[in-house]
N, C-alpha and C positions, 0 to 999 in steps of 0.2 A: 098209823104213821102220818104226819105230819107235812104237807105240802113241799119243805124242804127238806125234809129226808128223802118225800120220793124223787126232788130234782135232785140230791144230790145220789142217790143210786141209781136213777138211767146214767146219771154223767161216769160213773165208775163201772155202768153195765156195758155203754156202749162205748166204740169205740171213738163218734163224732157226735155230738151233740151241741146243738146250736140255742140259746135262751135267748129271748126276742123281746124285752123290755119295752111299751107300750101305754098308753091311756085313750081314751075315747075322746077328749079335749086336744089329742093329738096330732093334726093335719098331715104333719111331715108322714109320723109313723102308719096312717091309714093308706098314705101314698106310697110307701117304700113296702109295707108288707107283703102285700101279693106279690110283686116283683121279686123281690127277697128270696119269699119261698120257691117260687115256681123256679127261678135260678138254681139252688139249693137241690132242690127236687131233681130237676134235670140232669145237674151236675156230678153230683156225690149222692150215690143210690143207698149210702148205710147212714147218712145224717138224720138223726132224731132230731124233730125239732119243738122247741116250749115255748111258746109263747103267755108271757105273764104281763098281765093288768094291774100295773102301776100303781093305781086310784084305789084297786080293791087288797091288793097284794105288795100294802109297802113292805112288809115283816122283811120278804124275800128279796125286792131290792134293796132293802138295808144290807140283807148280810150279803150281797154278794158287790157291794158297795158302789150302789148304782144310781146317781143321783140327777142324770138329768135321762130325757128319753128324744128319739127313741135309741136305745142301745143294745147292742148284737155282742153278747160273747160268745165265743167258738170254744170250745173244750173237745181236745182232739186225745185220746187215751188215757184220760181221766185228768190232764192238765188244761188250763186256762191259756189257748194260746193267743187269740185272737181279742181283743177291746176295741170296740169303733161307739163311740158318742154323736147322736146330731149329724156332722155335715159327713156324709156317705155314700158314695154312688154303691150299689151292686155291682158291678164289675169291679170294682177295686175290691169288695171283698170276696168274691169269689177267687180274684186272682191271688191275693192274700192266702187262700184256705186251699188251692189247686197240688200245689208241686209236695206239701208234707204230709197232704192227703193220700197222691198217689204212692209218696213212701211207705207209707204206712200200709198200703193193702197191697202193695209189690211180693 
């Protein structure tokens, strides 16, 4: 199986999953990821999270058509709900990802 088969079966196995688009040329994305996750981690205890490398892994932001970094999609029960590109605080997307979350495990 193939790097995007397996992203794309955690995203239909789990119920939240988050793919974390990155490169190591990347300053913002070095800055925002630990934040990011620890938020994540904190917040929503069933979110899987993928963090993919840009530089080594375009195949995969091609197809899920991801052209600048860093970028966070949210995929919340096998859909794509969430796109944030570049300019992003973490609290704006946790607060983003909070209230369909809690619907969803109600």
């Amino acid at each position: 199986m193939n790097r995007i088969q397996e992203i794309n079966t955690t995203v239909k196995d789990n119920l939240a999953v988050i793919l974390y688009f990155s490169a190591p040329t990347c300053n913002v994305c070095h800055a925002l990821k630990p934040k990011l996750f620890d938020a994540i981690e904190t917040n929503f205890k069933e979110f899987k999270i993928i963090s993919i490398d840009v530089s080594i892994e375009q195949d995969i932001a091609a197809h899920y058509s991801v052209f600048a970094i860093p970028t966070v999609l949210v995929f919340l029960d096998g859909r794509e709900f969430l796109r944030k590109s570049r300019h992003m605080s973490v609290d704006e997307v946790v607060r983003e990802i909070r209230r369909p979350y809690e619907i969803m495990l109600s």
